[in-house]
C-alpha positions in Angstrom: 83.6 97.4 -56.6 84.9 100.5 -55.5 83.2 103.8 -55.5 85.1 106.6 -54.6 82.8 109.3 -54.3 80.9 108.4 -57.2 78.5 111.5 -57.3 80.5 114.0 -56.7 80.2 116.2 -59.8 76.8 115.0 -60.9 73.6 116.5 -60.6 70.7 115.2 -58.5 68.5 113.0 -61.3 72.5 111.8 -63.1 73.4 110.9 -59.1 70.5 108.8 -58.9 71.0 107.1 -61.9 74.5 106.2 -61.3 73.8 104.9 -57.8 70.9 102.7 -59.3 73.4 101.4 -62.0 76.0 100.5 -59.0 73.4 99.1 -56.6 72.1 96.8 -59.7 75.7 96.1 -60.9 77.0 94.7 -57.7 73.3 92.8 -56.9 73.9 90.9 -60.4 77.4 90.0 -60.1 77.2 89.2 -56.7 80.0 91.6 -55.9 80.9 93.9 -52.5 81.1 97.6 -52.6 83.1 99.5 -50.8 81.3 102.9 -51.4 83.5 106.4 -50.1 81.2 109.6 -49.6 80.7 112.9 -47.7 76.9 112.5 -48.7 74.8 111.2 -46.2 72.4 111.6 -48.7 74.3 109.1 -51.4 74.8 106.5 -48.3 71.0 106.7 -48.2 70.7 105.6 -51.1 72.3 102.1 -49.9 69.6 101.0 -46.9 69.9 97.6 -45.7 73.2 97.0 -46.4 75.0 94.5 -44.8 77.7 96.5 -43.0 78.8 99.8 -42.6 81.4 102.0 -41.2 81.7 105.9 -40.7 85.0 107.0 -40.4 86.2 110.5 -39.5 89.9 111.6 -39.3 90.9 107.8 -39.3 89.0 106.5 -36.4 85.1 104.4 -37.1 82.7 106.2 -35.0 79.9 104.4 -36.1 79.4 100.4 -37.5 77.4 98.0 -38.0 74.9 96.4 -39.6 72.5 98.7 -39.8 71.7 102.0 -42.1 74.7 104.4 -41.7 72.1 107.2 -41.6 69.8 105.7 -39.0 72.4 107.9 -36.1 73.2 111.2 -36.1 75.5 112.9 -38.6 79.6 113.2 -36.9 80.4 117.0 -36.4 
C-alpha cells in the first residue's frame, strides 16, 4: 500500500482513525506500506516497524530497523 501523506487535511481524532484503518489493512492482507509524511507524529503512529528510512532533499539520513522517531528530528 502506498500512503502518500495520508493525514494531511484531517483533523487529529479522523488522523487517528485513518492510520488505525491502514495499520489494520496492511496487518490483514499481509501487505507492505510504503507510508510518505512530514509528521513525525503520523510515523509514530507506526512503532515497530520493520524498516524505515528518512529522507531529506534526496539523500536517507537515517535507517533501519528501528522507530524512525527513536533519533532526532533532521533540520
Amino acid at each position: 500500500m502506498l500512503a502518500d501523506e495520508p493525514t494531511g487535511n484531517l483533523d487529529r481524532v479522523s488522523s487517528k482513525e485513518a492510520l488505525a484503518l491502514i495499520r489494520e489493512v496492511c496487518r490483514e492482507n499481509e501487505a507492505a506500506l510504503l507510508l510518505v509524511s512530514h509528521d513525525d507524529g503520523v510515523l509514530a503512529q507506526f512503532e515497530g516497524m520493520q524498516d524505515f528510512a528518512v529522507i531529506n532533499e534526496a539523500k536517507t539520513v537515517r535507517g533501519g530497523i528501528t522507530s524512525p522517531t527513536a533519533t532526532e528530528a533532521v533540520s
